[in-house]
Residue frames as a rotation matrix with the C-alpha (Angstrom) as fourth column:
UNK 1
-0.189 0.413 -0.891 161.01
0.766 -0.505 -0.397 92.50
-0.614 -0.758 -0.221 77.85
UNK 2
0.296 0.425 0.855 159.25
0.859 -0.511 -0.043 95.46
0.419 0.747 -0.516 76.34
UNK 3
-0.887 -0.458 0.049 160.89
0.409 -0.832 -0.374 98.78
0.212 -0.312 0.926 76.14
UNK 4
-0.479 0.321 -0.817 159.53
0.688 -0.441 -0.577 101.25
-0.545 -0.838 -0.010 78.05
UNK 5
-0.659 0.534 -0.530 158.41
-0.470 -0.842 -0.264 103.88
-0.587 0.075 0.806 75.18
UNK 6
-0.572 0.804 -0.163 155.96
-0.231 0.033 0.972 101.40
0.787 0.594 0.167 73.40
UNK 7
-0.605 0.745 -0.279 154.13
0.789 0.516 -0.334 100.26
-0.105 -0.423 -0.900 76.77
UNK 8
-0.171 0.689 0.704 150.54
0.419 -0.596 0.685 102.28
0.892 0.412 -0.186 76.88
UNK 9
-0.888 0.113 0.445 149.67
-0.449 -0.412 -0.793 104.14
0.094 -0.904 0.416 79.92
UNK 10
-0.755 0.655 0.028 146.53
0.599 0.706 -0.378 101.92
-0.267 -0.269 -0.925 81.85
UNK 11
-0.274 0.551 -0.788 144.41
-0.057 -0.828 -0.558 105.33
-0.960 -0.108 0.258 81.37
UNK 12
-0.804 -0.397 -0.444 144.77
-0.332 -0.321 0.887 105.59
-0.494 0.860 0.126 77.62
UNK 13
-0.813 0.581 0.040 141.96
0.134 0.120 0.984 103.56
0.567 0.805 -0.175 76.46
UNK 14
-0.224 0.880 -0.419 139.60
0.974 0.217 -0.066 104.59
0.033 -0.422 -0.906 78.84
UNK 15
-0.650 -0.194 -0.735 140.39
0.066 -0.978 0.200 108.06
-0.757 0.082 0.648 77.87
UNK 16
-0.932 0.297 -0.207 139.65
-0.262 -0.157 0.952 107.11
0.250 0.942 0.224 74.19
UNK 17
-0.478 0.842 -0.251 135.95
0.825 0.528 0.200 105.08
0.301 -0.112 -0.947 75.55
UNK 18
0.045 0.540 -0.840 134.86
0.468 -0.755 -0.460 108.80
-0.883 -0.372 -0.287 77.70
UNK 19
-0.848 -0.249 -0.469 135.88
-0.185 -0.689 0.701 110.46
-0.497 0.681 0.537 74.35
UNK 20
-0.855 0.491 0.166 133.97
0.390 0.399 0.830 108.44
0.342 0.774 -0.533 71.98
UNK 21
0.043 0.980 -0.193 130.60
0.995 -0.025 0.097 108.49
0.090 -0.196 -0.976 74.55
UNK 22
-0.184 -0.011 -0.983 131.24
0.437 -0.897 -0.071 112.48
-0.881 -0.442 0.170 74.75
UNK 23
-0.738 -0.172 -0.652 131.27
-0.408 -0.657 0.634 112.80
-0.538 0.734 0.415 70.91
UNK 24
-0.716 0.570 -0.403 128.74
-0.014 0.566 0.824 110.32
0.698 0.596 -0.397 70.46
UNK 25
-0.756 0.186 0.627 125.94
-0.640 -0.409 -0.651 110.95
0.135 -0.894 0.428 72.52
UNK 26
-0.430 0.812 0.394 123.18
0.807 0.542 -0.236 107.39
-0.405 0.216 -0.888 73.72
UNK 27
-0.149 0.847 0.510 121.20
0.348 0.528 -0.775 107.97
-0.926 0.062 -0.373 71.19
UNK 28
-0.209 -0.241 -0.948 122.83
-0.473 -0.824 0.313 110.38
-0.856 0.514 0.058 68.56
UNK 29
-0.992 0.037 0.117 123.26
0.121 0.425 0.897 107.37
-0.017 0.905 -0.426 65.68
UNK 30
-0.627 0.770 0.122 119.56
0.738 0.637 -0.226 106.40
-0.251 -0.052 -0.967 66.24
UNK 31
-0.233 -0.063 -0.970 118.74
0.505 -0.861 -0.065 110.14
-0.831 -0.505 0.233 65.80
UNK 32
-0.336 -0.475 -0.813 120.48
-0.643 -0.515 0.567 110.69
-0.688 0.714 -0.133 62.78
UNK 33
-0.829 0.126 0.544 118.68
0.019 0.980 -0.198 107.76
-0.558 -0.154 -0.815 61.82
UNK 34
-0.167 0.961 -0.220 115.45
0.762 -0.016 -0.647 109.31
-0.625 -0.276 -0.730 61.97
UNK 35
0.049 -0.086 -0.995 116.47
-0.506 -0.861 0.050 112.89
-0.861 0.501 -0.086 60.70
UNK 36
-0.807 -0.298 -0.509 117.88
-0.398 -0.363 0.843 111.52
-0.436 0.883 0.175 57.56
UNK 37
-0.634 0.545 0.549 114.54
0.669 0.742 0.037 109.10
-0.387 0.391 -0.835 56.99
UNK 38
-0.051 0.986 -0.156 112.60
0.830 -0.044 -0.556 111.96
-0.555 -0.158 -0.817 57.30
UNK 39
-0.005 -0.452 -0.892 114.68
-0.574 -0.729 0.373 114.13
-0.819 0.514 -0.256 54.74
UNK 40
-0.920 0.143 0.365 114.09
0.356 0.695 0.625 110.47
-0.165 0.705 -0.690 52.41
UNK 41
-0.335 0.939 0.072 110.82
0.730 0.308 -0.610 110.75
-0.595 -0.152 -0.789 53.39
UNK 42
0.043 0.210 -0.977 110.54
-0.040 -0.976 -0.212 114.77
-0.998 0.048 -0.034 52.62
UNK 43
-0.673 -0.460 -0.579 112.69
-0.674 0.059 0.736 114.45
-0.305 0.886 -0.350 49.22
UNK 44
-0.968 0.130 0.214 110.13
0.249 0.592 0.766 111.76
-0.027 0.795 -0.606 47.67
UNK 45
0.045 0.586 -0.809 107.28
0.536 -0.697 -0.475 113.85
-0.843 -0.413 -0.345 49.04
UNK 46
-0.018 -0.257 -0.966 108.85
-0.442 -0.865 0.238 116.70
-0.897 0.431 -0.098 46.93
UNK 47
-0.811 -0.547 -0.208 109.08
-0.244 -0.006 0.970 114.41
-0.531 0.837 -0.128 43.78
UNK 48
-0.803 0.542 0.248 105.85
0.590 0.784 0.193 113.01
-0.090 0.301 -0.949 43.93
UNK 49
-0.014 0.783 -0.622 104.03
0.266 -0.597 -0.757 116.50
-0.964 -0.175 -0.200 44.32
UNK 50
0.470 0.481 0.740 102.61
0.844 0.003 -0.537 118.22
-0.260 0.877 -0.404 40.89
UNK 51
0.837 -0.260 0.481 103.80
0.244 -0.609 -0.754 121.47
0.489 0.749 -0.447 40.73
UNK 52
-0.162 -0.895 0.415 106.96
0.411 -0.443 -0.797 123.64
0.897 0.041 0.440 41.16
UNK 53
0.158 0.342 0.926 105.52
-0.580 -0.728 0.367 125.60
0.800 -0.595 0.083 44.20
UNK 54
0.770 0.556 0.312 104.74
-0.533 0.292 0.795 122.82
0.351 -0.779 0.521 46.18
UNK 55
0.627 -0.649 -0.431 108.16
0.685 0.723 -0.092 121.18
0.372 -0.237 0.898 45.90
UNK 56
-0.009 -0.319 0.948 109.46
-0.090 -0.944 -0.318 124.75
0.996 -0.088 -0.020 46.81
UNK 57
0.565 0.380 0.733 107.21
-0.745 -0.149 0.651 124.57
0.356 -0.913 0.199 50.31
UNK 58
0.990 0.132 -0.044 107.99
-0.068 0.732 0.678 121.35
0.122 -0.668 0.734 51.08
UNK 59
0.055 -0.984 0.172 112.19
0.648 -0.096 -0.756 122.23
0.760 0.153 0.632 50.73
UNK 60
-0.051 0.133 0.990 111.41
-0.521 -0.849 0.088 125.44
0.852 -0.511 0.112 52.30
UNK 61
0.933 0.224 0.281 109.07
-0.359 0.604 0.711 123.30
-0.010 -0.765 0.644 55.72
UNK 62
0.711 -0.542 -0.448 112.31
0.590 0.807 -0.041 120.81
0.384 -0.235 0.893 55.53
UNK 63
-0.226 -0.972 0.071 115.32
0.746 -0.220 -0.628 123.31
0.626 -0.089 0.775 55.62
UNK 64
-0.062 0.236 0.970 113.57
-0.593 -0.790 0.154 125.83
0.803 -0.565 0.189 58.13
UNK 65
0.982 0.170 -0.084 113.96
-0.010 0.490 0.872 123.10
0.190 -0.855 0.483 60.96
UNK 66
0.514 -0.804 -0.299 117.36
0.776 0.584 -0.236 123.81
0.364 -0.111 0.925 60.71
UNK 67
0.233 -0.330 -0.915 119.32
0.858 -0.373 0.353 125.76
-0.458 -0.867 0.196 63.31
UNK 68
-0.552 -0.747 -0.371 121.60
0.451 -0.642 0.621 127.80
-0.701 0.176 0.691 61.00
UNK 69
-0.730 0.361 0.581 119.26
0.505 -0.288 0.813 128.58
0.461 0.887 0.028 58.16
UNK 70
0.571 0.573 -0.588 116.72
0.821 -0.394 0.414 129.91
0.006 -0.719 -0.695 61.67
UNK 71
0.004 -0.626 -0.780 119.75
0.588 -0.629 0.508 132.16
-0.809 -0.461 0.365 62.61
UNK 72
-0.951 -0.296 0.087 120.96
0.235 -0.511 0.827 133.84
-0.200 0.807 0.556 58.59
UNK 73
-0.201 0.705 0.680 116.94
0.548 -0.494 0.675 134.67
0.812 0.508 -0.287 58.37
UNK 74
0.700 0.400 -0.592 116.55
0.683 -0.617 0.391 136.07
-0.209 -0.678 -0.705 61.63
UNK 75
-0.257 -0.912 -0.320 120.16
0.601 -0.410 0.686 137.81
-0.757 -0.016 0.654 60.68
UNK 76
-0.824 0.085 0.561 118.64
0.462 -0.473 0.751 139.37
0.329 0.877 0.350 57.44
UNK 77
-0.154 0.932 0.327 115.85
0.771 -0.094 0.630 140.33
0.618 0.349 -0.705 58.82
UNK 78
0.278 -0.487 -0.828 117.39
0.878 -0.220 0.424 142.27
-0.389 -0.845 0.366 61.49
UNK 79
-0.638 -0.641 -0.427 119.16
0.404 -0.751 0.523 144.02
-0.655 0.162 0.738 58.63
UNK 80
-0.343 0.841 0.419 115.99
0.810 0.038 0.585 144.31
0.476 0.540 -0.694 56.58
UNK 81
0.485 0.865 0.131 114.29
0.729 -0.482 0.486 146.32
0.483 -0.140 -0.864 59.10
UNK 82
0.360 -0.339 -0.869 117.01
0.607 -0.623 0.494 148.31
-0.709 -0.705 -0.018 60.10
UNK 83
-0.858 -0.429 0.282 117.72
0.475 -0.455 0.753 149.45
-0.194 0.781 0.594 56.79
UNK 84
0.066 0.994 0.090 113.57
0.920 -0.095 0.380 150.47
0.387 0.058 -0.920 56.51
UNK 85
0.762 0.476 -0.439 114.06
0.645 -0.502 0.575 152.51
0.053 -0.722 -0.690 59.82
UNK 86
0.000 -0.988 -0.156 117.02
0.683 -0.114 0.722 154.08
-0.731 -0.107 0.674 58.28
UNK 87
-0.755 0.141 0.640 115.64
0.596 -0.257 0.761 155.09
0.272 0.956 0.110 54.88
UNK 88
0.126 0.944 0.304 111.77
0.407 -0.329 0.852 155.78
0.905 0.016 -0.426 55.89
UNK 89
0.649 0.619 -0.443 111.76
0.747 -0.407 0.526 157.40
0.145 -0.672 -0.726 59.11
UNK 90
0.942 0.187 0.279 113.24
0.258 -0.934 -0.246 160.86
0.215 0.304 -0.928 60.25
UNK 91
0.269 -0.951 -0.153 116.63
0.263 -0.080 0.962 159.67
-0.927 -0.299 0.228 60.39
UNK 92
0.920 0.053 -0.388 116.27
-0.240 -0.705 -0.667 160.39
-0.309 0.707 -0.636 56.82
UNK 93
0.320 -0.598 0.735 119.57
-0.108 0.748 0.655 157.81
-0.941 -0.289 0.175 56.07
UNK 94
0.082 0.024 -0.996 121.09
-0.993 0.088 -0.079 157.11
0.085 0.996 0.031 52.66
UNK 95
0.759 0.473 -0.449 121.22
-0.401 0.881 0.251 153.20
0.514 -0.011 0.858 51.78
UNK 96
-0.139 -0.838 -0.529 124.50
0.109 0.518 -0.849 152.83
0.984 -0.175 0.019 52.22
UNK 97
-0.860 -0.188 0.474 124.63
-0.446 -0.174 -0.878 154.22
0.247 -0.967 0.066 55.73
UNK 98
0.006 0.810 0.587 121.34
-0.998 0.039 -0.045 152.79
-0.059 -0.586 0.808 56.60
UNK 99
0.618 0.081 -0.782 123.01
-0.394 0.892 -0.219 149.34
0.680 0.444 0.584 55.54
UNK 100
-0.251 -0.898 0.362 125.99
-0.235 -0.307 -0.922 150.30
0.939 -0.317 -0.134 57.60
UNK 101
-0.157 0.272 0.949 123.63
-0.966 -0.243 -0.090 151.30
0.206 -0.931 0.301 60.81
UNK 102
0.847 0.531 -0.003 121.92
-0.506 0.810 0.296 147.72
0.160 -0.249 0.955 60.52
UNK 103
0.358 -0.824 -0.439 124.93
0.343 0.553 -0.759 145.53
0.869 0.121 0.480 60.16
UNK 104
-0.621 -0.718 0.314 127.27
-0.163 -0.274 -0.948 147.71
0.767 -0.640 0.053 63.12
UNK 105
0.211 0.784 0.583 123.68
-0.910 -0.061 0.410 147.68
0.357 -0.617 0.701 65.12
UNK 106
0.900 0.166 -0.403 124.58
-0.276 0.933 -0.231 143.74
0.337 0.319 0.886 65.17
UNK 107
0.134 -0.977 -0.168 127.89
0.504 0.213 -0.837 143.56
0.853 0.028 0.520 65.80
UNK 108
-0.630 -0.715 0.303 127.58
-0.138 -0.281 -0.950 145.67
0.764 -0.640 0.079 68.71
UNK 109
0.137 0.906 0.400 124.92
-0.832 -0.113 0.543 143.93
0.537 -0.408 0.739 70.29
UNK 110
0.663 -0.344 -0.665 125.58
0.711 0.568 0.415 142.23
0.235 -0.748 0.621 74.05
């Protein structure tokens, strides 16, 4: 007879099956699939082009579809133009503090 603390509880692996399909959403592999062809695709794109510039864009076009690199330019630019309207207008701001205003402007925003 098997002792009681190796038996499994009946639940247990149907716990681990709802995990899996929760961390793996139908269709996620098949996805990632696609994305990474079309980052193959991009990347020999980029080797076959002529000059420096154009392999620039075509990095640039690839990594702007991505979430987080959307968010850190919208995040500089935020502080970009609050540092402007700090310096140039009749708040009349030094950098630092007009780096200061942008940045806390951010943080206390919501």
């Amino acid at each position: 007879p098997s002792s009681p603390c190796f038996t499994l509880h009946p639940a247990l692996p149907a716990s681990g099956i709802i995990a899996k399909a929760l961390m793996n959403p139908p269709g996620g592999w098949y996805k990632q699939l696609i994305l990474e062809e079309e980052h193959n695709h991009t990347r020999e794109a980029a080797k076959g082009s002529e000059g420096w510039v154009d392999t620039v864009l075509i990095y640039a076009k690839m990594y702007l579809n991505k979430n987080w690199v959307r968010s850190v330019l919208a995040l500089f630019c935020w502080i970009f133009v609050g540092v402007l309207y700090g310096t140039q207008s009749n708040q009349r701001m030094s950098s630092v503090t007009a780096i200061y205003f942008a940045i806390s402007s951010v943080a206390t925003g919501g």
